[in-house]
C-alpha positions in Angstrom: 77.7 90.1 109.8 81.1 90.7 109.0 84.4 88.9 111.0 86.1 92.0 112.7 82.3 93.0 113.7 82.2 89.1 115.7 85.8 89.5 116.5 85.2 92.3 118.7 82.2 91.1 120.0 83.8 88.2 120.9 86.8 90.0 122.5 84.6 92.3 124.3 82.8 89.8 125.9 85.5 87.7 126.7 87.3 91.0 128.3 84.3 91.6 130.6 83.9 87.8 131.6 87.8 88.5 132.6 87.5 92.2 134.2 89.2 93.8 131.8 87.7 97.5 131.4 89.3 100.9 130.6 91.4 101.5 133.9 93.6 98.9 132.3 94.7 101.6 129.8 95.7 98.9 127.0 93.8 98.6 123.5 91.2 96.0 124.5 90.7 97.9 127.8 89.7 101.0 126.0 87.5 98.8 123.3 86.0 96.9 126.1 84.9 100.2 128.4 83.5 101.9 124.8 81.3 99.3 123.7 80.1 98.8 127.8 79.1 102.5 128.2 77.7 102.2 124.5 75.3 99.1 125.2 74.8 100.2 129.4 71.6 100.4 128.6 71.5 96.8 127.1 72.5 94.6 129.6 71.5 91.7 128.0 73.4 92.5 124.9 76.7 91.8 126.4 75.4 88.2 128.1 76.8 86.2 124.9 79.6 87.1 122.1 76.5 86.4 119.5 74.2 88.7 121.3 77.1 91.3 121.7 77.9 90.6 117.9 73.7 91.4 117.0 74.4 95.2 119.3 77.4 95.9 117.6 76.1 95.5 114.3 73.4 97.6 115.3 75.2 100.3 116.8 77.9 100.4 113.9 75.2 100.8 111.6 73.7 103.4 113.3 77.3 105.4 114.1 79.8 105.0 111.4 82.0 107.0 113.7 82.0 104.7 116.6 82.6 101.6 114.4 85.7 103.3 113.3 86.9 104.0 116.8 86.3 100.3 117.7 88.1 99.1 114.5 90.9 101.5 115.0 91.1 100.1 118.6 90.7 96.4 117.4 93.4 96.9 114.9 95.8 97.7 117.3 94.7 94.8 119.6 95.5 92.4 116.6 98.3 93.9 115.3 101.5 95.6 117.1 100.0 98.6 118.3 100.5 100.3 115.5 97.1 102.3 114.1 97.2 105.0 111.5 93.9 107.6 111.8 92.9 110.0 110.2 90.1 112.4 110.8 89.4 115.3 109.1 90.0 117.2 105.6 93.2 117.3 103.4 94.1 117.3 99.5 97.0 114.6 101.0 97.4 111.9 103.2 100.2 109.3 103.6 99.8 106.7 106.2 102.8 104.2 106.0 104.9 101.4 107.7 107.8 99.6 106.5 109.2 101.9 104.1 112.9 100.1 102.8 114.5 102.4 100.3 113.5 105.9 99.3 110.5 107.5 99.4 109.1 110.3 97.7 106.1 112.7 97.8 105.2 115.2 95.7 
């Protein structure tokens, strides 16, 4: 199983030991309330981080989609909020940060 994968589930289950859950409108809240409605059926799932990192994997490999919602999400809890998505179709895409000097597309 890959790190981020256990990094969430780790996170996650940490968050819901703490109370943390979507209401609290931050990163991990979101994360945390996505992967709780995902696994509602599951309680169990969520009792440890290794049984939360065994449902995750599961789910991700089921729904490439939702895996990218929860990276996107974990990547801005890690980082400094910034996250750059894309969904969709286009001949060109430039996702950037930190640009010193010029910059040109053509």
């Amino acid at each position: 199983m890959d790190p981020i994968t256990l990094a969430i589930a780790g996170a996650v289950a940490t968050g819901i030991a703490t109370g943390a859950g979507e209401s609290t409108g931050t990163a991990l809240g979101v994360l945390v309330g996505r992967v709780r409605e995902r696994l509602a059926g599951r309680p169990r799932a969520l009792e440890t981080p290794e049984s939360a990192a065994a449902a995750l994997h599961e789910e991700f490999a089921g729904d490439p989609a939702f895996e990218l919602q929860c990276r996107d999400l974990w990547n801005q809890v890690t980082g400094d909020g910034i996250s750059n998505t894309f969904h969709g179709q286009a001949r060109t895409v430039v996702q950037a940060r930190d640009v010193h000097g010029g910059l040109t597309v053509t």
